[in-house]
C-alpha positions as CSV (number, residue, x, y, z in Angstrom):
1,X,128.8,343.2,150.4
2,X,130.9,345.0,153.3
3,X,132.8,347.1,150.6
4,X,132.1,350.4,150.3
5,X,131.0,350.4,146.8
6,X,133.1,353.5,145.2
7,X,132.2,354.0,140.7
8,X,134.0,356.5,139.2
9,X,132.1,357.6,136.0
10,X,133.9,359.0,133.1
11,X,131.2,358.5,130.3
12,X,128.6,360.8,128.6
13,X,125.1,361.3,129.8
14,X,125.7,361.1,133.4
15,X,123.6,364.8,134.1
16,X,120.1,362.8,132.9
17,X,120.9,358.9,133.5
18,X,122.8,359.5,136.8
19,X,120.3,360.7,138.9
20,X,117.9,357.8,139.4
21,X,120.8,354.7,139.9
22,X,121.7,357.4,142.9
23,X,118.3,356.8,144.3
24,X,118.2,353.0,143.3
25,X,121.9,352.4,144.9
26,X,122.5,354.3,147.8
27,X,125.1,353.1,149.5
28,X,127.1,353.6,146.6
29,X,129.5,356.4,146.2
30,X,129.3,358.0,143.1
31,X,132.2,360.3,141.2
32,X,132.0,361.7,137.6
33,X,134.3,363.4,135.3
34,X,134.5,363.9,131.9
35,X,134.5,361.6,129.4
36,X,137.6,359.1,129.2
37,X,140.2,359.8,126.5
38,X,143.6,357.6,125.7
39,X,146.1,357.6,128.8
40,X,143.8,360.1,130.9
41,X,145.1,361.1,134.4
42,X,142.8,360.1,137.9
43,X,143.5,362.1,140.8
44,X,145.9,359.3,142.8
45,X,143.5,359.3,145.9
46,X,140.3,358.6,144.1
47,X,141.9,356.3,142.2
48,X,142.8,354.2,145.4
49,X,139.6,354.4,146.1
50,X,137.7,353.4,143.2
51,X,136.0,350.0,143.0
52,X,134.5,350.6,139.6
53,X,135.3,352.1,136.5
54,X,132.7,353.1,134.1
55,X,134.7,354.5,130.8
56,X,136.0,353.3,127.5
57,X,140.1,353.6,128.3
58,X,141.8,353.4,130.9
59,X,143.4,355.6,133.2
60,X,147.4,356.3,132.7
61,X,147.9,354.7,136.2
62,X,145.6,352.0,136.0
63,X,147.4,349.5,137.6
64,X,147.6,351.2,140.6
65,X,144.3,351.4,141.3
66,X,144.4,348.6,144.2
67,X,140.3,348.7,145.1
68,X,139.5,348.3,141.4
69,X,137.0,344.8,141.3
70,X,135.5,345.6,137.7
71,X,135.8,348.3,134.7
72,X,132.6,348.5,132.6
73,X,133.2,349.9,128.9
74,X,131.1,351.3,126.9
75,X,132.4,350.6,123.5
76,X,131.9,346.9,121.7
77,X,135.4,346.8,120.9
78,X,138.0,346.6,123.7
79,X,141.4,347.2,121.6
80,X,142.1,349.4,123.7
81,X,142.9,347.8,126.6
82,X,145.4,346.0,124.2
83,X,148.7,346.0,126.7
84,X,147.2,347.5,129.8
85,X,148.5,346.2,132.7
86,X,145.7,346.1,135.3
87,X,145.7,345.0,138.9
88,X,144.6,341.8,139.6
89,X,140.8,340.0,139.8
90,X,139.7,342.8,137.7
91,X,136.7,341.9,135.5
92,X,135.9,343.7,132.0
93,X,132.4,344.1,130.7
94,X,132.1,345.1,127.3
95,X,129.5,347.2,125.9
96,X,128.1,344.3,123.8
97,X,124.0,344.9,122.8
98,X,124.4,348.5,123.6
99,X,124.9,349.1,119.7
100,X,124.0,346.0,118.1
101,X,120.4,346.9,116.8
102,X,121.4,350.5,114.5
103,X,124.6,348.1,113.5
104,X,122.6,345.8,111.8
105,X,120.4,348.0,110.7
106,X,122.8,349.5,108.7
107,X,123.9,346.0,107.4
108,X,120.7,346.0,106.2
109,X,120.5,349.5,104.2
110,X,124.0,348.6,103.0
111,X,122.9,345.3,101.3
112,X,120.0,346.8,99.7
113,X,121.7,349.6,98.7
114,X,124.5,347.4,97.1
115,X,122.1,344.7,95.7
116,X,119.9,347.1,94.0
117,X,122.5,349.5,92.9
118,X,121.0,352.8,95.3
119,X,124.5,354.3,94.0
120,X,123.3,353.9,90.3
121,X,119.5,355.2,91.0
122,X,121.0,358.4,92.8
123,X,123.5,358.9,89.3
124,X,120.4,358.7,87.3
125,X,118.7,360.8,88.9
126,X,121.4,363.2,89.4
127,X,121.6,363.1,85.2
128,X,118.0,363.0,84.6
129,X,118.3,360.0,83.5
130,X,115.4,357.3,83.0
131,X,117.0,354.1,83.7
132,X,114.9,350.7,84.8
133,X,117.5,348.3,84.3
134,X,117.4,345.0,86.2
135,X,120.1,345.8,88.5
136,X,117.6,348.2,89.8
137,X,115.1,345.8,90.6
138,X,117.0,343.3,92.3
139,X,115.3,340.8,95.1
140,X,117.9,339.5,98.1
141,X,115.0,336.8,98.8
142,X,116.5,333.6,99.3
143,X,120.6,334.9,99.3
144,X,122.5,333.6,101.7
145,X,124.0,335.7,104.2
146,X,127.7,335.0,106.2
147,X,128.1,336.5,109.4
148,X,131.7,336.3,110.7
149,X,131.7,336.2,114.9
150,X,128.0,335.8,116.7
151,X,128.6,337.9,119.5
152,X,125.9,340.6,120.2
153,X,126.4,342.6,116.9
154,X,126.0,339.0,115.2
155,X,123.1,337.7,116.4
156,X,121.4,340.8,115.6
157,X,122.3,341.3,112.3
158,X,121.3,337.3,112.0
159,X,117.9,338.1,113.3
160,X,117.5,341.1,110.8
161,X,118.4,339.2,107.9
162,X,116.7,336.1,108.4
163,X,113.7,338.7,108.7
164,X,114.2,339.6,105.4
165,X,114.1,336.3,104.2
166,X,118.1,335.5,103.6
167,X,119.3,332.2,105.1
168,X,122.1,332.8,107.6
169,X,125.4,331.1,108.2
170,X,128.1,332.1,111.2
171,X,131.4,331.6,111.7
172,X,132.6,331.9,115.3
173,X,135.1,331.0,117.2
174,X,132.7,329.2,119.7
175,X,129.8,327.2,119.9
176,X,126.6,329.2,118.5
177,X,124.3,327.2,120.6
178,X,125.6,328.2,123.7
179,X,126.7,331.8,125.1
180,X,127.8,334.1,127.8
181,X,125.5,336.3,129.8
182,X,125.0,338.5,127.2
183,X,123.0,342.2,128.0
184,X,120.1,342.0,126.2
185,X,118.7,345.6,124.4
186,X,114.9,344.3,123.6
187,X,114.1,342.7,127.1
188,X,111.2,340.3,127.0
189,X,111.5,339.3,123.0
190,X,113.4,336.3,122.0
191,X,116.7,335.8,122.4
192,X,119.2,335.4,119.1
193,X,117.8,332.9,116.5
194,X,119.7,329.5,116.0
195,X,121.7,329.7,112.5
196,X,120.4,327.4,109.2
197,X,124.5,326.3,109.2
198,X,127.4,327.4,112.0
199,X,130.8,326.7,111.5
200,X,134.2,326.6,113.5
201,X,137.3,328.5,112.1
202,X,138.8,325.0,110.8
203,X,135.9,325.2,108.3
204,X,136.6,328.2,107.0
205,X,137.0,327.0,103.0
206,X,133.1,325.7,103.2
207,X,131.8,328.8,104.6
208,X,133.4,331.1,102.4
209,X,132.5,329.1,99.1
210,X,128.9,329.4,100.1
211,X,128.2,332.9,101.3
212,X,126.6,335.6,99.0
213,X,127.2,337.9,101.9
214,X,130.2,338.3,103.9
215,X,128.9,340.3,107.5
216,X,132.8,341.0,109.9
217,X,131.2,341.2,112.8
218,X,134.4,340.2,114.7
219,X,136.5,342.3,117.1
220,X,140.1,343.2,116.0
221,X,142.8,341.6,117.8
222,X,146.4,339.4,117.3
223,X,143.8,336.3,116.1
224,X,141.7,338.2,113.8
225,X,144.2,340.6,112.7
226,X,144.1,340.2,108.7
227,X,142.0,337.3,109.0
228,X,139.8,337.3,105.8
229,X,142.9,337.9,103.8
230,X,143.7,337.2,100.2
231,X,142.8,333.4,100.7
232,X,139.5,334.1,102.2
233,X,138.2,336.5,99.7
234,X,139.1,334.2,96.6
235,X,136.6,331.6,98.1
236,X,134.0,333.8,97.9
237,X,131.3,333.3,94.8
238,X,132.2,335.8,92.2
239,X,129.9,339.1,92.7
240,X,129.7,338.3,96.5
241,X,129.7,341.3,98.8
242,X,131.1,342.3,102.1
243,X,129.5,344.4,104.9
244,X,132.4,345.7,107.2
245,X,130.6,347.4,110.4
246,X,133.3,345.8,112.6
247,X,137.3,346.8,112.5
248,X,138.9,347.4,108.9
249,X,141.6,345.9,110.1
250,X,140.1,342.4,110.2
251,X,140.2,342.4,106.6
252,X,143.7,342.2,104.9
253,X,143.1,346.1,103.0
254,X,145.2,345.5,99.7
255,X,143.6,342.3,99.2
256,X,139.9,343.9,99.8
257,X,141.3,346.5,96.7
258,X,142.9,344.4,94.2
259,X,139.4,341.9,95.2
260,X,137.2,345.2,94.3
261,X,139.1,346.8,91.7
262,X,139.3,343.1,89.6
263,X,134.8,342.8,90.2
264,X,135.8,339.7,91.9
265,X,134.0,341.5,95.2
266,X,130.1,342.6,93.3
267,X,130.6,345.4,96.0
268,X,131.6,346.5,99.5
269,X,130.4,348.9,102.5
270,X,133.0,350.2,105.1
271,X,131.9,351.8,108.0
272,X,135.4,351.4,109.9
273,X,138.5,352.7,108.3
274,X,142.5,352.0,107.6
275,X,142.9,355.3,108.0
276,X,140.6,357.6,110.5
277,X,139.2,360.4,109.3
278,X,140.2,358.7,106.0
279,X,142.3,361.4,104.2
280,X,140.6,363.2,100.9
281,X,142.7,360.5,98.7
282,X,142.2,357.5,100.1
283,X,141.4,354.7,97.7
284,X,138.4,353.3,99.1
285,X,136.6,357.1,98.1
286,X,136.4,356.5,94.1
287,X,135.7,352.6,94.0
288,X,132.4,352.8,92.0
289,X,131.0,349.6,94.0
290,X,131.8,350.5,97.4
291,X,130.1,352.6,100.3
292,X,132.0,354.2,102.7
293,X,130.1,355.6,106.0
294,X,132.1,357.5,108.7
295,X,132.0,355.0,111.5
296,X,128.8,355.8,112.2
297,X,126.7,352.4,111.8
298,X,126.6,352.2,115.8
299,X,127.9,355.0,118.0
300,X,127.3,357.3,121.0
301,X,125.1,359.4,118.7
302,X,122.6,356.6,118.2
303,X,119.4,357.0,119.1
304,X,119.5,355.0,121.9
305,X,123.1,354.4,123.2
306,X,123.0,356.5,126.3
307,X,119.7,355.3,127.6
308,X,121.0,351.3,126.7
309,X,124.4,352.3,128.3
310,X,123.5,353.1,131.8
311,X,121.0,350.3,131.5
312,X,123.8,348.2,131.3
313,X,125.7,349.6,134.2
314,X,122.6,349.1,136.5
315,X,122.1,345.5,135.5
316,X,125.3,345.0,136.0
317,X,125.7,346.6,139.1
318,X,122.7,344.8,140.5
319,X,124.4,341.7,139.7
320,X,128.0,342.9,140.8
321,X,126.0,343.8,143.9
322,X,124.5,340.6,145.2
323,X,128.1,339.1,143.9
324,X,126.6,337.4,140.8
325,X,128.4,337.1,137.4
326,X,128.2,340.5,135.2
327,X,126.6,340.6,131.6
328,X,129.5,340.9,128.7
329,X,132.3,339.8,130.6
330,X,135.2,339.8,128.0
331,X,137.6,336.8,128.4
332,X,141.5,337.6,130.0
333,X,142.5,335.6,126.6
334,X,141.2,338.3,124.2
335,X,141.6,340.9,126.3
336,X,145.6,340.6,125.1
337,X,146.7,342.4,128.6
338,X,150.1,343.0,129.9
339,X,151.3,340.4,132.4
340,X,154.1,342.5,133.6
């Protein structure tokens, strides 16, 4: 490419993970800052000159920014760039993969811990209590899982649980045998498994009815918004439960309480919020069947974000490079940007 290739970095970990995509690109310009924060300022010449933007919001003057070809994130999600305006021909990545694996692994903890009551085992030990009741002893062998959306966090959370011996549904919002270049966090293994049943969002009645397991692994935006409302939950089997590592606001929040106060929901774990940091009396604290975690299933403090991060930024810059298409490119449609 003739253009002077020009990243402005605004993300953590740059002092270790920086220095050898220096020495792999060098004809790249390199700038970093601190990390990004919502409506942050950019100094108005380097922002004229920036090609590239690696950080999670963008900055105040964004549409400005006249050299900008393509703004890698490093979050999943991308609410955020809800009603940006950005110049035109900008591409998105997401930061899909980069968090996908400790996500499902806490799917998984959270079902056991809900199927075999881990709650009730920690009372009764807490009381000195001896107490082998067959709650306690449960099996998940042979449930059948939901997993709402089969992006990145989907898949892996499908190939975890089928692991584990649980058949797995999906509902997506397109075709599960097909997808885009996605950035893949275990190079050289096998790609995401093909479902036992997928399903389209016009089939929504038939998925929910057979589901033991409802997995939101769906982004929030105006489509999703509420979508497993009141409707949605009353489908499920009586003493299903629900694994939220995705956006609280997917799921309609005073039907998810009446749904877990009546037992018609066997349980719930919330890892994102209504309210963040959920205030001391918030209502989802003192449900007896429900885990709350403090958005913490998949975040910059995982093990191995940083290191799958930048990894993502030098694939993609390789391919950005040699003027081939990037890995998690998010769609204009859901990117819900402002045309004027």
């Amino acid at each position: 490419m003739t253009t002077v290739e020009h990243i402005v970095v605004a993300q953590p970990g740059a002092t270790e993970h920086l220095p050898p995509l220096r020495a792999r690109f060098p004809e790249v310009t390199w700038t970093t800052l601190l990390p990004s924060t919502p409506g942050w300022d950019l100094d108005a010449d380097l922002a004229a000159r920036a090609t590239v933007l690696f950080a999670d919001f963008p900055p105040a003057k964004v549409a400005s920014m006249s050299s900008l070809r393509w703004m890698q994130l490093g979050s999943h999600g991308y609410a955020q760039l809800a009603g940006t305006r950005l110049p035109a021909g900008v591409t998105v990545a997401g930061g899909g993969g980069v968090n996908g694996i400790p996500i499902a692994q806490w799917c998984v903890l959270m079902l056991l811990a809900l199927a075999r009551n881990l709650p009730g085992m920690l009372a009764a030990q807490r009381e000195h209590r001896w107490d082998r009741s067959a709650i306690f002893q449960t099996e998940i062998t042979g449930r059948r899982v939901g997993i709402l959306g089969y992006g990145s966090v989907g898949q892996e959370v499908a190939r975890q649980m089928r692991a584990l011996g649980l058949e797995v549904w999906v509902m997506s919002r397109s075709d599960t045998r097909t997808g885009r270049l996605r950035f893949d966090p275990r190079p050289g293994e096998p790609r995401a498994i093909i479902p036992d049943r997928s399903f389209g969002f016009g089939e929504a009645q038939q998925f929910y009815r057979g589901v033991d397991v409802l997995v939101v692994a769906l982004p929030i935006a105006s489509g999703t918004a509420g979508l497993v409302d009141r409707a949605a939950l009353s489908l499920l089997p009586r003493g299903a439960l629900l694994l939220n590592p995705a956006r609280a606001g997917v799921v309609d929040e005073a039907a998810l309480l009446d749904a877990l106060r009546s037992g018609m929901l066997g349980g719930a774990a919330l890892d994102d919020h209504y309210r963040q940091p959920m205030p001391a009396d918030d209502p989802f604290f003192d449900l007896p069947t429900t885990i709350v975690t403090s958005h913490i299933s998949g975040s910059t403090g995982s093990s191995f974000y940083h290191e799958r991060i930048w990894r993502l930024l030098a694939e993609n810059l390789a391919r950005h490079l040699r003027g081939e298409a990037l890995l998690n490119v998010i769609r204009p449609e859901d990117l819900e940007l402002a045309t004027e």
